[in-house]
N, C-alpha and C positions, 0 to 999 in steps of 0.2 A: 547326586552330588558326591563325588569322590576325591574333591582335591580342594585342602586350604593353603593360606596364604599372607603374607603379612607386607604391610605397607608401613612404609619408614619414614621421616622425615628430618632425620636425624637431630632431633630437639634440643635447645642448648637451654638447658636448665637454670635457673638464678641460682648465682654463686659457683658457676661452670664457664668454661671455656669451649670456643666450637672446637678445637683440639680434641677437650673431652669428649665431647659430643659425637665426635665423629669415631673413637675410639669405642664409642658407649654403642652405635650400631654395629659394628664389628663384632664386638661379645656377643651382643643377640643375636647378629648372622649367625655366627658358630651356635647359638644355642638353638634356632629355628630349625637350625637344620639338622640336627642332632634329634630334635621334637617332632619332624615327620614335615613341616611346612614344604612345599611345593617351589613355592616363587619368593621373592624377598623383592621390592619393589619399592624404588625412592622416586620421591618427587621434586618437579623443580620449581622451586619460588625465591623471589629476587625479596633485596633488601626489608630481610625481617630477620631482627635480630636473634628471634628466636630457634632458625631454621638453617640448618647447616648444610643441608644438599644443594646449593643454586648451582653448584658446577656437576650437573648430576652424573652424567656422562663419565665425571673424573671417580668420585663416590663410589660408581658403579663397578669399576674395576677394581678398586680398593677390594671391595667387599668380595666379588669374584674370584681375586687372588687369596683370600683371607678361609674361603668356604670350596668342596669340591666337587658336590652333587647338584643343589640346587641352582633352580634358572634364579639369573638375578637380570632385572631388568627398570625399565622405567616405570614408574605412572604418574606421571608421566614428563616428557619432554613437551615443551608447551612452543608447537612448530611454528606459529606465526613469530615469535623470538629469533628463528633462523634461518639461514639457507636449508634447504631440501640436501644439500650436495655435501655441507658440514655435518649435519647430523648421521647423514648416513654413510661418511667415512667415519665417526666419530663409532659409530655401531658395527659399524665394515670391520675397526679394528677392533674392536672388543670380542665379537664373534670369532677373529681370528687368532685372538687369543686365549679365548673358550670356548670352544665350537660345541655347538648343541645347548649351551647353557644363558642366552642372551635373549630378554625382550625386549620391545618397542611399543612404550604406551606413547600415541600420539592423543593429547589436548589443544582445545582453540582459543581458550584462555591466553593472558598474560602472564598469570602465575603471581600479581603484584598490584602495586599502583599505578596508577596511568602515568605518573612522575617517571616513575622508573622503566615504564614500558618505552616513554618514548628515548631514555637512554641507552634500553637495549635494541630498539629498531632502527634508529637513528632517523629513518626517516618512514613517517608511517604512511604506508598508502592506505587509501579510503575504501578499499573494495576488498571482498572479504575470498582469500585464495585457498583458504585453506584444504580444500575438498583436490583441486589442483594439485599444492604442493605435495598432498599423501601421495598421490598417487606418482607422483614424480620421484619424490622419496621410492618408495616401493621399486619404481622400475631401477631408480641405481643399484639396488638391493638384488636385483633377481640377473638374468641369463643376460647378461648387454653383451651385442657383437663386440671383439675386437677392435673392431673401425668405427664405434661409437665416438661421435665427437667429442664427449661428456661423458667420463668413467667416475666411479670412486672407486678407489683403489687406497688402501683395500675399500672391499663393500660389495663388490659385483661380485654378484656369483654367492653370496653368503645367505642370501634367504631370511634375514630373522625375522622372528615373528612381529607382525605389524599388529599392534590394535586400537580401536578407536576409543578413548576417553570420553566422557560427559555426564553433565547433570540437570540436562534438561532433553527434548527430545530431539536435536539436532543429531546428537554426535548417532542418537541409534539408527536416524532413517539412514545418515552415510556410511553407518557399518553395515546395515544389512543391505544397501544398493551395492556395496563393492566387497562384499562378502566376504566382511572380518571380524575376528574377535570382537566382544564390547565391553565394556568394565563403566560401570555404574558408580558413580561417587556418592554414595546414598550415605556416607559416613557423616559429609558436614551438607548433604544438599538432599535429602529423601523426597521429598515433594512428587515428584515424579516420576518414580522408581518406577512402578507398579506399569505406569502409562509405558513408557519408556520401553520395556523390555516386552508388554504386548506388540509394541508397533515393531522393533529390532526381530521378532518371533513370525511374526506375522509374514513382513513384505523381506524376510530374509531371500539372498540371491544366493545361489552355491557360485562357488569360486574356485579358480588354480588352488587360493590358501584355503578354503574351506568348505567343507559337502553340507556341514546341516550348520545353525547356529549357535554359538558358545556364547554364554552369559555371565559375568561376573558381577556380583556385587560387592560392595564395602559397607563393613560397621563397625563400629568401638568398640573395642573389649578392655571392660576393667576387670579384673578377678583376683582376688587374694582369700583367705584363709575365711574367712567374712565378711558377710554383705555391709556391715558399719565401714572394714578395712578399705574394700574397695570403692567405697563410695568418698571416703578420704581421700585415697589414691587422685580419683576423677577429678575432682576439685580443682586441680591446676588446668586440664583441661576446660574448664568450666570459665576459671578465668583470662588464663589466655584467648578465649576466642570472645569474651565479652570485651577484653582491653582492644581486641581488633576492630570488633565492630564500632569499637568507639575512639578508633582513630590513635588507638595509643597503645602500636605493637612491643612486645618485649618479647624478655628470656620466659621461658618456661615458668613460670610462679611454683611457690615453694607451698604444698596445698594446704590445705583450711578447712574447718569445721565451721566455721562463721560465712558461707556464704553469701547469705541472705545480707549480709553487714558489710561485704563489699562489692554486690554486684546490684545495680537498683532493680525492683522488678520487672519494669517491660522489658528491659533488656537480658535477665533472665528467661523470661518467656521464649524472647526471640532464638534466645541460645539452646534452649531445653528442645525447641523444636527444632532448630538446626542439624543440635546432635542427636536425633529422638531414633536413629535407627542404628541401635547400640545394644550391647547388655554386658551387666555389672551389678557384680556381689561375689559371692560364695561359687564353688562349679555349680554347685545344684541351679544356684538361681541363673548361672551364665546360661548352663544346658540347658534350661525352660526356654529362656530369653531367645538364641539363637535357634533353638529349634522351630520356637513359632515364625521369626522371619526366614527361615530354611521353606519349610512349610509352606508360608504364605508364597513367596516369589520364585523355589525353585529353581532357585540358581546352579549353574550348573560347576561353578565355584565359587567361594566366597572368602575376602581380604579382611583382614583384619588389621586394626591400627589403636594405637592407644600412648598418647600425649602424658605419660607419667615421670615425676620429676625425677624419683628415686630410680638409676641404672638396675640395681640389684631386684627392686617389687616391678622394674616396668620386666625386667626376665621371668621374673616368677609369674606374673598374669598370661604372660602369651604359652608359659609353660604349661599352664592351668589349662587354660584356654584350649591349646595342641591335646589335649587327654580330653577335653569336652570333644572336639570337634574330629576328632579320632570318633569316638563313639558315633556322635552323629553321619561320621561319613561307611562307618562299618568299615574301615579298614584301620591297622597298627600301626601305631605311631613308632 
């Protein structure tokens, strides 16, 4: 493994605005990228108050214009939401106005509640296209004749990289049948990791985009000065995804030492294992933590994300973080 990575989601904190919020990734871009990270990657979810990238696409540029080495891209745009033809002008122009620095993480997800799924599809067909529209996507994306019925424009002729998202083992057997990138959600969905990227490894196909196969995974990083610090830190993570499962999304929570006093326990459990493929503390304890899931799955990159309320400590973790995984990856940050 030689290359890490951070995944954003642009968090709108309690007692913040998405304004700030979307301000508050911009400063981390400039700092990820300054810190050696690779990729800078947002994702798209609809009506959660707590999330400020649902126009990711637009986000994305932001941050592209803001930073001038790093790829910035999706993880993703959730294709069943769109036309094959809009996203991939949407990415047509982006490339075209970064060339070399643009991904495409494709999910088969809504990204949402089925409430608002059906306000973004408007009208839902019952048969699942997804595997379809990639590749439809893709061919707008590559060589189209001139006399092609159906251009994007821009988008033709731009190449960006496509990859397949998921968190179970769908999304791996269609990345390795159409011989693409894969990116593992094992930050809020591990369960499967392991299985997952055996099968992605296994029945991998080489392709125009790819010879052998690339694996990425995602996990949490909290890191600050000490293991008490960063386990404060986490905390809002902890209950923002408890207030989700229980049906009652918000802003980012301002975090706590009293968890056990506002989260009940099965629903802690549920969440502890959600997020179980994570590490947090000190760098010592980060660099144990991530070394052994480094170790164990062998990824061939790994994304980093982390839900902190504080703009200033959620920089300082990933800074932390970029000097752990500099070491682990034996190159300089």
């Amino acid at each position: 493994m030689q290359k890490f990575s951070i995944l954003d989601l642009s968090p709108v904190p309690e007692g913040e605005t998405a304004a700030a919020a979307l301000s508050n990734t911009v400063d981390l871009a400039r700092t990820a990228e300054a810190a050696g990270y690779h990729r800078f990657w947002l994702a798209e979810h609809h009506n959660m108050p707590g999330i400020a990238s649902a126009a990711t696409s637009v986000v994305i540029g932001h941050v592209a214009g803001a930073t001038k080495t790093m790829r910035i891209g999706a993880g993703g745009i959730m294709l069943p939401n769109h036309a094959p033809l809009v996203v991939a002008e949407q990415f047509g122009t982006l490339a075209t106005l970064y060339p070399d620095r643009i991904d495409l993480g494709l999910g088969r997800a809504p990204g949402t509640d089925m409430a608002t799924a059906r306000a973004l599809r408007r009208h839902m067909a019952p048969e699942d296209s997804f595997p379809q529209d990639v590749q439809e996507l893709i061919a707008y994306l590559g060589d189209m004749p001139d006399n092609a019925p159906v251009r994007a424009i821009p988008g033709a002729g731009t190449h960006v990289p496509v990859w397949i998202l998921g968190s179970s083992l769908y999304g791996a057997q269609l990345a390795a049948y159409l011989g693409l990138p894969y990116a593992f959600a094992s930050h809020f969905a591990p369960g499967m990791l392991a299985e997952a990227l055996a099968i992605y490894r296994s029945s991998f196909q080489p392709s125009e985009h790819l010879a052998r196969p690339y694996a990425m995974m995602a996990a949490g990083v909290f890191a600050a000065p000490t293991d008490a610090e960063a386990d404060y830190l986490r905390s809002s993570q902890f209950l923002a995804f408890a207030n989700l499962r229980t049906g009652k999304p918000g802003k980012l929570p301002y975090p706590t030492d009293d968890l056990a006093g506002q989260i009940p326990a099965p629903v802690m459990a549920g969440v502890k294992q959600a997020l179980s493929c994570s590490a947090t503390g000190s760098a010592a304890t980060v660099k144990e933590q991530l070394g052994r899931l480094i170790d164990t799955h062998q990824p061939d990159e790994i994304m980093v994300t982390g839900m902190i309320h504080d703009s200033a400590a959620r920089i300082g973790s990933f800074q932390i973080a970029a000097d752990v995984l500099s070491g682990l990856c034996g190159v300089s940050a």
